[in-house]
KEVEXFI-662709 format. One record per residue (C-alpha): y, z, x. Coordinates in steps of 0.1 Angstrom, whole numbers, plus 2048, in hexadecimal, padded with zeros to 3 digits. Example, Ala and Ser with C-alpha at 12.3 -4.5 7.8 and 13.67 -1.06 7.14 Angstrom:
BEGIN
7D384E87B7F5847889
// end
This chain:
BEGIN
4EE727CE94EC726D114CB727D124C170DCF74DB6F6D0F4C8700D294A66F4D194B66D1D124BE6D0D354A06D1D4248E6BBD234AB6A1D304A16A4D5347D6AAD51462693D454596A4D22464688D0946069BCE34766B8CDD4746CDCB848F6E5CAF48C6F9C96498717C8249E722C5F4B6711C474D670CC504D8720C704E8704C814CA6EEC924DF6D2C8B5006DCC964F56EACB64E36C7CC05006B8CB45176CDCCA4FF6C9CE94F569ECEA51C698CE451F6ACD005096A0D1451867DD09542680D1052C68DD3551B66DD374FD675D4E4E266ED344CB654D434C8643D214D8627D104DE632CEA4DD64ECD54CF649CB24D3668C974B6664C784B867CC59495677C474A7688C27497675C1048965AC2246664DC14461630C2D45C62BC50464609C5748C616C49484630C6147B61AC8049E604C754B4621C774A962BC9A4BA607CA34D5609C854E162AC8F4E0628CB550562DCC8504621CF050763DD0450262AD2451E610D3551B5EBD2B5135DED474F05F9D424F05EED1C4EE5C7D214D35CAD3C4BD5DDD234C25C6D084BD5A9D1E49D5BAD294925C0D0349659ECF848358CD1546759FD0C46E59BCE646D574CEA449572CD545E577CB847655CCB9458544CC0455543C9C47953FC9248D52ECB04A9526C9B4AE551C954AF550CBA4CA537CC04E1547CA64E1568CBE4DD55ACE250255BCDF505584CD94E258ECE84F25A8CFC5055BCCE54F75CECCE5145D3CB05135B0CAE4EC5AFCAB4EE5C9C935075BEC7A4ED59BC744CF5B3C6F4E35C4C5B4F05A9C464D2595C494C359CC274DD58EC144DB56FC274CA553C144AB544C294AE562C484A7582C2C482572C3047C579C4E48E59CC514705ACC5746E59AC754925A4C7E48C5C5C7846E5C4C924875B4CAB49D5D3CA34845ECCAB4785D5CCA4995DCCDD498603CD6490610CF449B62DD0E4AC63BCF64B2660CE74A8663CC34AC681CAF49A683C884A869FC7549C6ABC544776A4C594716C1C3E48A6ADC2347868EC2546C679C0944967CBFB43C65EC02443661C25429679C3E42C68EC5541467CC6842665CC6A44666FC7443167EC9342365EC9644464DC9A451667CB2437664CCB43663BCC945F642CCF457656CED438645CF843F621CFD467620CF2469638D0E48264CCF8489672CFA48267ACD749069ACC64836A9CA74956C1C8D4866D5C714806F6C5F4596F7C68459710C494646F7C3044B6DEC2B4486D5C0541C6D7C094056E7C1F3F96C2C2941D6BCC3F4166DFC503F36D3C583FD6B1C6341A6BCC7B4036DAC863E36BBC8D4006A8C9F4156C0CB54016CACD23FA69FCD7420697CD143D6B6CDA43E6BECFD4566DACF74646F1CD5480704CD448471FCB74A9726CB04B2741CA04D674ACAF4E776ECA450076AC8751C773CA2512756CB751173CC9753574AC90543747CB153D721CAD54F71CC8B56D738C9358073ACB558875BCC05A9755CB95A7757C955B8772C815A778CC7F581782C915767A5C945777ABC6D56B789C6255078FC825457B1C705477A5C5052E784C5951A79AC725127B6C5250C79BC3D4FA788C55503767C504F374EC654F7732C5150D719C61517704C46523723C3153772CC4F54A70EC4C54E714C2B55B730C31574722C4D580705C32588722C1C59D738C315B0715C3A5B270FC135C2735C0F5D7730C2F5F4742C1B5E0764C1B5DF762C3F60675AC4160C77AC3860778AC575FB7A7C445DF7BAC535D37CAC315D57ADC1F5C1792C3B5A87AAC4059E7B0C175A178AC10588787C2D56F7A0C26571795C0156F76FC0455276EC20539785C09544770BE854274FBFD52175EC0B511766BE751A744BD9506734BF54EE745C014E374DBDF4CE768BDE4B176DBC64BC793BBD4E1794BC74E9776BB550D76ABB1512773B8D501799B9652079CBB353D790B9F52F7AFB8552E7C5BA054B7C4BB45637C2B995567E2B835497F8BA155880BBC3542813BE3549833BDA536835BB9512831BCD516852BDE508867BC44EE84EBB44D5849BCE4B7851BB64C2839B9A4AF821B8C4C17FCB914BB7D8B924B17C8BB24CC7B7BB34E27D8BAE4CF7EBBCB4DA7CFBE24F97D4BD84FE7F7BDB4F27F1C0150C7D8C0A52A7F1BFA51F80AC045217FDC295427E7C2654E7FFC0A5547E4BF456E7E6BD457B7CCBBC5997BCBCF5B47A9BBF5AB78CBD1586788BC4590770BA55A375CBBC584759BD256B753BB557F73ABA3585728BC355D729BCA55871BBA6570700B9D57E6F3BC959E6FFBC65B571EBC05D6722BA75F4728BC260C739BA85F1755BA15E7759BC360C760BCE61077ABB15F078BBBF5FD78DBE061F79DBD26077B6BC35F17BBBE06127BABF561D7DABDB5FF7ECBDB5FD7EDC026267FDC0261A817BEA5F381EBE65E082CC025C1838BED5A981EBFF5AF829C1F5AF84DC1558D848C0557F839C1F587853C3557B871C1D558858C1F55685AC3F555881C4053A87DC2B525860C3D52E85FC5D52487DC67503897C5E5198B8C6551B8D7C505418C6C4153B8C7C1C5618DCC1D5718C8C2C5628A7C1556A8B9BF85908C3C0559189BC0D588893BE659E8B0BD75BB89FBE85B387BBDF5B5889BC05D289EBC45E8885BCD5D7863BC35CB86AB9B5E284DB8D5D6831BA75B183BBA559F826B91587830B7A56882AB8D57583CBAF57E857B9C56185EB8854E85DBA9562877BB955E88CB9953B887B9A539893BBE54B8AFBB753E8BAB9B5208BBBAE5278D4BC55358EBBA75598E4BA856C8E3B8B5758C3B865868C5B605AC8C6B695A58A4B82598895B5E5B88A1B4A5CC895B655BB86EB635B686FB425DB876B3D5E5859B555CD841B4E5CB848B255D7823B1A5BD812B325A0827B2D5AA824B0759A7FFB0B57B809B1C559809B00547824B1352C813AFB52B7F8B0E53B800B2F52A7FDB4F542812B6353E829B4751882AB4451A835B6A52C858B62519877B70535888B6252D891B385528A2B3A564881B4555386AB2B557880B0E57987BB1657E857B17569856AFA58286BAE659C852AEF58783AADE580846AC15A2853ABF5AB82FAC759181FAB159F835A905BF833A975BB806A935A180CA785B9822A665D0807A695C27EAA625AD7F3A485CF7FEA325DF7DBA395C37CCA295C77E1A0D5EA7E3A065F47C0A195D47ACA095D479EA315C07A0A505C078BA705A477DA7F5A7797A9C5A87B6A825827A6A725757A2A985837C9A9F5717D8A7B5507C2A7F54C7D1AA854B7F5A98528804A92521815A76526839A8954C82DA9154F82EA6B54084AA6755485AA80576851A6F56885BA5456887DA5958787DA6F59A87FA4B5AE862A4D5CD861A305C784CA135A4845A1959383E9F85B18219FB5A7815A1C583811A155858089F359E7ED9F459C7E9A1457A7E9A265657E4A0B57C7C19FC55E7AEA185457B7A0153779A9F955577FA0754A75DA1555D74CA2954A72DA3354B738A56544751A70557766A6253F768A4452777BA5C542795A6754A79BA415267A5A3D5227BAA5E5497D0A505367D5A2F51A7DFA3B5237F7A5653A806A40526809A22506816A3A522832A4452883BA2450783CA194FD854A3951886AA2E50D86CA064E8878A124FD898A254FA8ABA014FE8A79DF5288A29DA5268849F350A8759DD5218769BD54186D9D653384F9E65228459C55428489AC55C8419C45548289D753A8159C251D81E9DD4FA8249D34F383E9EC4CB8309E84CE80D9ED4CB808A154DD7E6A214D57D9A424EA7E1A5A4F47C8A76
// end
């Protein structure tokens, strides 16, 4: 930032009259001009008179343009300054009240200030007789801009039917005869058409005397949102620095957040600030940045079903874009799901946050911190493993083996398929760490469908998901079993027990099939097979056909096995082992 000041210093003091700052989007052109004219204006040793600010965001006409200048202008000078350069401005205006000496006695009166001047050209449209001639007023406007300093902004946002020309054009007659110093703001890299990039390039070397290229470090763009003083600055300052967020305005985003989740900071809790941090600046990053790969919706996935740790072994894997970039930002912050990340994404999505969950997820947090130290301990078995290009593969291995010695019933599932994997890897024998989590972990993992799983689709480890895929079809017969006899004994179902039968496949039935099951010529006679053919003038008319035909295609499969299955399936169960229906 010093030396940027040190540039307007001298384009203040010197005779160059057209500055141009630019920069990328949103890397704080604005606020750093903003920051240095008010400056330069609580000083008071500008030589000029007013300070006019123009936004061309939109703006398709340059007459509206040449009215703002004297719209928008604030004295920055003393009066007594002020009324001699009006006075000046009018004398030599006189040609125009010629025409129209009545206009000129109305405002002898307030000739030498200009709110008052401005507040009748302002209103003068929508004065009967006068709004004829405001064309004329807004040429007496214009007349009395002079020393002043200017600055247009957004020449890159403006509207269509406004050129770049005419902007350049404009600058120089501002400089030129206004005797203005004349700033200009823009992301050169943003013109809509390659005819503004021509134009500004035919116009440059005749017009700017001097361009400054910022492009400040994403430490020096946070050090002018966030005082040093702020809880925690050397996380938030790694966090923004890995991420490299430049972007000014999603720094202040970011600011109005941590104020809006002031109670996470009350807490004085070191753990806690510093994962709400890390967590909300790379969610508030995503949402605004907005990248083409690593898009919002592809983050939220990732950081709630994935650890850091589960990219150690997969280097090699085909992914997604979006994925790879992933991997590379947990693998360096070693992200995890946190229990603040729905907090953060449903404040990012709807403005505001629900206090009464928020304080139970800080209980929680509050909890886990007392009596889980299987982050930390992580982290430092990774950093055997990362930081460091030594023969220590003993000593990493020791560090997993005690994770998992002493933390099995607070790992979840995807850390601890990840140190399996590694392990396994290097020949261990891995299968009492899988009885051990299967046994503490049985009811969750019991709703996992390693079918459809992502967590699950990531397993190196064939031992671990045979497992969990036991539990489900343990799980999935033991509620098949179950409902299917209510419907035939009870004559009832609920719409949950249709939703559970029409989500099997056809191999789930086939699976409970053949696990034996009591009474189950009953339970598929009576009960499975009463859909056959039901309507219910619904959705649930599609599900009735996706039960009977799963469980029909089952039995079907199971009567081509031999000959005494044919006559089973076929005298039983009323099933022409032949006759294929369409599964779907």
């Amino acid at each position: 930032m010093n030396n940027l000041e040190k540039s307007f210093d001298s384009f203040f003091s010197g005779e160059a009259r057209v500055a141009v700052i630019k920069g990328e989007w949103g890397v704080g052109k604005t606020y750093f001009w903003e920051q240095y004219i008010s400056h330069r204006i609580r000083k008071g040793d500008l030589s000029q008179i007013a300070y006019s600010y123009i936004s061309l965001f939109g703006s398709s006409s340059l007459g509206d343009i040449r009215k703002s200048v004297f719209h928008n202008a604030k004295a920055i000078s003393n009066d007594e300054r002020l009324d001699e350069s009006f006075e000046r401005e009018f004398n030599e205006s006189s040609s125009l009240f010629n025409k129209a000496p009545w206009i000129k006695a109305g405002l002898d009166k307030v000739q030498n200030k200009a709110p008052m001047i401005n507040f009748f050209s302002k209103n003068s449209q929508n004065i009967p007789v006068i709004s004829k001639f405001s064309g004329m007023i807004s040429s007496l406007e214009y007349s009395l801009v002079k020393n002043y300093v200017v600055c247009i902004d957004d020449m890159e946002r403006k509207g269509k039917a406004l050129s770049v020309k005419e902007i350049m054009g404009l600058a120089d007659e501002l400089a030129q005869r206004k005797e203005c110093k004349v700033v200009l703001i823009f992301n050169e890299h943003s013109f809509d058409n390659e005819d503004d990039k021509a134009q500004f390039e035919s116009y440059r070397e005749k017009v700017v005397d001097i361009e400054i290229n910022h492009n400040p470090t994403s430490k020096e763009n946070l050090a002018c949102i966030f005082s040093n003083d702020f809880e925690r600055y050397s996380v938030l300052e790694e966090t923004v620095n890995k991420l490299d967020i430049k972007n000014i305005r999603v720094l202040r985003k970011l600011k109005w957040m941590f104020e809006k989740f002031k109670v996470v900071f009350e807490e004085k809790n070191e753990q806690i600030t510093d994962e709400f941090i890390v967590h909300s600046t790379l969610l508030c990053w995503s949402y605004y940045i907005r990248d083409k790969d690593l898009t919002f919706g592809v983050l939220k996935e990732q950081i709630s079903s994935n650890s850091w740790m589960s990219y150690l072994s997969d280097k090699d894997k085909d992914m997604p874009e979006g994925q790879k970039k992933y991997r590379t930002l947990a693998s360096s912050m070693q992200l995890s799901s946190s229990l603040f990340d729905q907090h953060i994404i449903f404040f990012l999505e709807n403005g505001y946050y629900e206090e009464n969950k928020l304080a139970e997820t800080i209980i929680e947090f509050n909890e886990n911190v007392r009596v889980n130290s299987v982050n930390a301990r992580l982290r430092n078995a990774w950093d055997i493993y990362s930081d460091s290009l030594e023969d220590n593969l003993d000593e990493f291995k020791v560090a997993l083996k005690c994770i998992l010695d002493n933390e099995i019933p607070r790992l979840g599932l995807s850390d601890f398929s990840s140190a399996i994997d590694i392990l396994e890897n290097f020949d261990e024998n891995v299968s009492p760490y899988i009885d051990q989590y299967i046994e503490a972990h049985e009811e969750t993992l019991k709703t996992i469908d390693t079918r459809f799983s992502w967590e699950a689709g990531r397993f190196k480890c064939q031992m671990l998901k045979n497992k969990i895929e036991g539990l489900q079809t343990e799980s999935r017969n033991y509620n098949l079993d179950d409902i299917s006899y209510s419907i035939a004994v009870n004559r009832s179902w609920s719409s949950e027990d249709i939703d559970f039968l029409s989500a099997l496949s056809k191999e789930d039935y086939i699976l409970w099939i053949k696990s034996k099951p009591d009474d189950l010529v009953t339970k598929v006679r009576s009960g499975l097979l009463k859909f056959r053919g039901m309507h219910s003038g619904g959705d649930d008319s599609e599900k009735y056909k996706k039960i009977t035909n799963n469980i029909v295609a089952a039995l079907q499969d199971i009567a081509m096995e031999h000959k005494l299955n044919e006559m089973r399936v076929k005298l039983i169960y009323g099933i022409d082992p032949v006759e294929r229906c369409v599964t779907t």
